[in-house]
N, C-alpha and C positions, 0 to 999 in steps of 0.2 A: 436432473443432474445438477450439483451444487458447483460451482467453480469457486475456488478460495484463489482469489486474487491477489495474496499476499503472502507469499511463503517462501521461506530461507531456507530452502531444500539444501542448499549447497554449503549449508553452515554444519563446522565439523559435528556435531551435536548429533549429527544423522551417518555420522561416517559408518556405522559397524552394523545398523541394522534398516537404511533404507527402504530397502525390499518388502521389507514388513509395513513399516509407514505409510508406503502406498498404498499396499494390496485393504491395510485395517481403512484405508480413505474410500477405497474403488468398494470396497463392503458395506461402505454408512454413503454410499450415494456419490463421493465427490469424483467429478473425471474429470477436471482440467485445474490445471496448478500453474499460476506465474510467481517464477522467483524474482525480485525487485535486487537491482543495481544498488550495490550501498559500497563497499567494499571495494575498489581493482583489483586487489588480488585473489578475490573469488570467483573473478568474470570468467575465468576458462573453464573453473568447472560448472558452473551454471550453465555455460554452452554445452557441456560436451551432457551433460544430465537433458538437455531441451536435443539433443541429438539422438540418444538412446531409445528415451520415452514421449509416443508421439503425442501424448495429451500433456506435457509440460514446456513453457513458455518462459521467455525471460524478458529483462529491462537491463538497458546499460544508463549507469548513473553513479553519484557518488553525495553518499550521505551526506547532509554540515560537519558530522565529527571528525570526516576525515578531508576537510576541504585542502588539510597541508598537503592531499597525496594527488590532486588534481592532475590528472593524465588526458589530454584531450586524445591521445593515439586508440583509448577504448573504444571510442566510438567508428572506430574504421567497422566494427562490427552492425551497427544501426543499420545495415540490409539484408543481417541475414533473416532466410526466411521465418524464425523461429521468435526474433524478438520485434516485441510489441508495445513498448513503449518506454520511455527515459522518467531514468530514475530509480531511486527513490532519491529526490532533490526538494531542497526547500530549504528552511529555519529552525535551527534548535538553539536558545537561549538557556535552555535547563542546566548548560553545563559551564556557563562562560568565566569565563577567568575573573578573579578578584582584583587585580590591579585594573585601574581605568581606562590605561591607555590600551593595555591588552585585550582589554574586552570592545572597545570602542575598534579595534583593529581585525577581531574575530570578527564581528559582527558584520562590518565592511567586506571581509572576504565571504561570509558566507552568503551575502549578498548579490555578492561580484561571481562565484560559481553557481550559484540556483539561475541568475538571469542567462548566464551563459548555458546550460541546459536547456531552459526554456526557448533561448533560441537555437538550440539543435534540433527542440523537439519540432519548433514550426519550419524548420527549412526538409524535415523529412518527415514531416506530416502524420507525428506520431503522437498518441497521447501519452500527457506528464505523469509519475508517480507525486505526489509530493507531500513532504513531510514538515508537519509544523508542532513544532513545543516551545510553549511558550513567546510563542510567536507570531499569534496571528495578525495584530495590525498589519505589523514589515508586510508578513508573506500577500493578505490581502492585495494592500494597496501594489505588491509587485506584479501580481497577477491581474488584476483590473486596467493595469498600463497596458498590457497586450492585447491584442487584438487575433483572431484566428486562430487559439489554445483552446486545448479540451485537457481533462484529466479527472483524475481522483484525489483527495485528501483522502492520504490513510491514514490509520486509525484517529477515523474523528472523533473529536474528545468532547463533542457537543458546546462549543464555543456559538451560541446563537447568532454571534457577528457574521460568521462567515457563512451562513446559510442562504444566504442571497448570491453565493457563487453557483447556486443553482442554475442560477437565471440567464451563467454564463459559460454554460456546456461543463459544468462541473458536478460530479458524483462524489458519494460518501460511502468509505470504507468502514464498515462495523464488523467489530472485533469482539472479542472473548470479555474488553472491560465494559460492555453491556450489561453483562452478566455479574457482574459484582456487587456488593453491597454498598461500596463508597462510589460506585456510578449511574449515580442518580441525575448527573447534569445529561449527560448520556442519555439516559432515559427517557428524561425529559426532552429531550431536542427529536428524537428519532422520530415521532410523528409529525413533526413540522416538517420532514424533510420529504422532498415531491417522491413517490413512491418511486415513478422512472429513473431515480439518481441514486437508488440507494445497491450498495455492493456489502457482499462477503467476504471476510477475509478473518487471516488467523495472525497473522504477523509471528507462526511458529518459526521457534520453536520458544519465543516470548507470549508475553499476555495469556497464558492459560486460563479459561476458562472456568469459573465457577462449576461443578465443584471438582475439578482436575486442579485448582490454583497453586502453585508451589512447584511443581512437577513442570517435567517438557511437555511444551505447546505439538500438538501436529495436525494434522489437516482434516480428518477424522471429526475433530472438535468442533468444525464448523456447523454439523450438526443439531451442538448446544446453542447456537447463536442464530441459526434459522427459527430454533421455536422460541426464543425468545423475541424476535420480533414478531416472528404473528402474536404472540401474547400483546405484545403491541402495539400493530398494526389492526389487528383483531381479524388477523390474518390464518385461514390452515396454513400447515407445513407446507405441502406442494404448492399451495400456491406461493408462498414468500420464495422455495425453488424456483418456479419455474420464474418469477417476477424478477429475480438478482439474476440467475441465468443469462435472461433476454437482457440484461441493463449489461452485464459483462461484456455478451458478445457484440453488442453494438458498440461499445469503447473502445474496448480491445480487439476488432476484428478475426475475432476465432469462433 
């Protein structure tokens, strides 16, 4: 069973033909789906989708792009039975304002909500989503200052810096841009990285997958990105299954 640990089921993109989505995902193997916190005003229907269907899981959390809409009230939800981890939280500089002072101010807040996640996730002993672009020194050295965090970098973009967060209960999210012809850094990094750390994921209904590229991403796709790591790993298919599989459920308790 393939578990795609990163999926924005609750993103309108899926509004009209869900049903199908999952059933083409439960036909190519995949039976468990966590959708990642990015968004507040997606968080209810994330819930009420992790309430429907018992192989779907969520995260409460809130992107960097949306650190203006910082709501600490979401987290009244961090016990229900269904969610399993905070986030998607972290650093994105890809987007930052051109004046100095605004970006020098972005920067500072998105600093100031990733830490304050991190310590939601250690007071209720959850592991992190977290998302870095263009960002990995900050996000590094943010994450080295704690002590008792576990999590994932998703989709790792093969920055060889951060591969030594292995060392510190941290997993790697591999995605659809594996599969691409300009992700070569990618490429390169994925055998360095300790096999027990390494996860699945789609980040649909983005990063489509060679050769779906252009098109919505969905969970199904995960698929194309299991046999390209054993191409890599020099791995069969079921075993890179069953190997992301057991790395899932020991992170995310499911």
């Amino acid at each position: 069973m393939i578990i795609d640990t990163h999926c924005h089921l609750d993103n309108e993109k899926y509004s009209e033909d869900l049903e199908e989505v999952l059933n083409r995902a439960s036909d190519s193997g995949v039976g468990k789906f966590i959708i990642p916190g990015a968004d507040p005003k997606d968080l209810e229907q994330a819930i009420q989708l992790s309430e429907k269907y018992s192989n779907i899981y969520f995260a409460i959390g809130i992107h960097p792009y949306h650190v203006d809409d910082w709501d600490s009230s979401i987290f009244q939800y961090i016990d229900h039975p269904k969610c399993v981890a905070v986030g998607e939280c972290g650093l994105d500089y890809f987007r930052l304002p051109k004046d100095k002072q605004e970006r020098e101010e972005n920067i500072s807040k998105q600093k100031e909500i990733f830490k304050k996640q991190i310590q939601i996730a250690k007071e209720h002993k959850k592991p992190l989503i977290v998302h870095i672009r263009d960002a990995g020194r900050d996000a590094k050295e943010i994450l080295l200052e704690e002590n008792e965090i576990r999590g994932v970098l998703h989709c790792f973009n093969g920055d060889t810096n951060l591969l030594d967060l292995a060392n510190h209960n941290f997993y790697f999210g591999i995605g659809g841009v594996v599969t691409f012809k300009n992700g070569k850094k990618l490429v390169n990094s994925v055998p360095l990285i300790p096999r027990e750390k390494i996860l699945v994921e789609t980040d649909a209904p983005y990063l489509t997958p060679h050769p779906y590229r252009g098109t919505r991403n969905e969970p199904s796709y995960t698929t194309l990105v299991v046999e390209k790591l054993g191409e890599l790993l020099n791995m069969g298919y079921d075993e890179v299954v069953n190997l992301t599989r057991e790395n899932s459920e020991k992170l995310f308790q499911i």
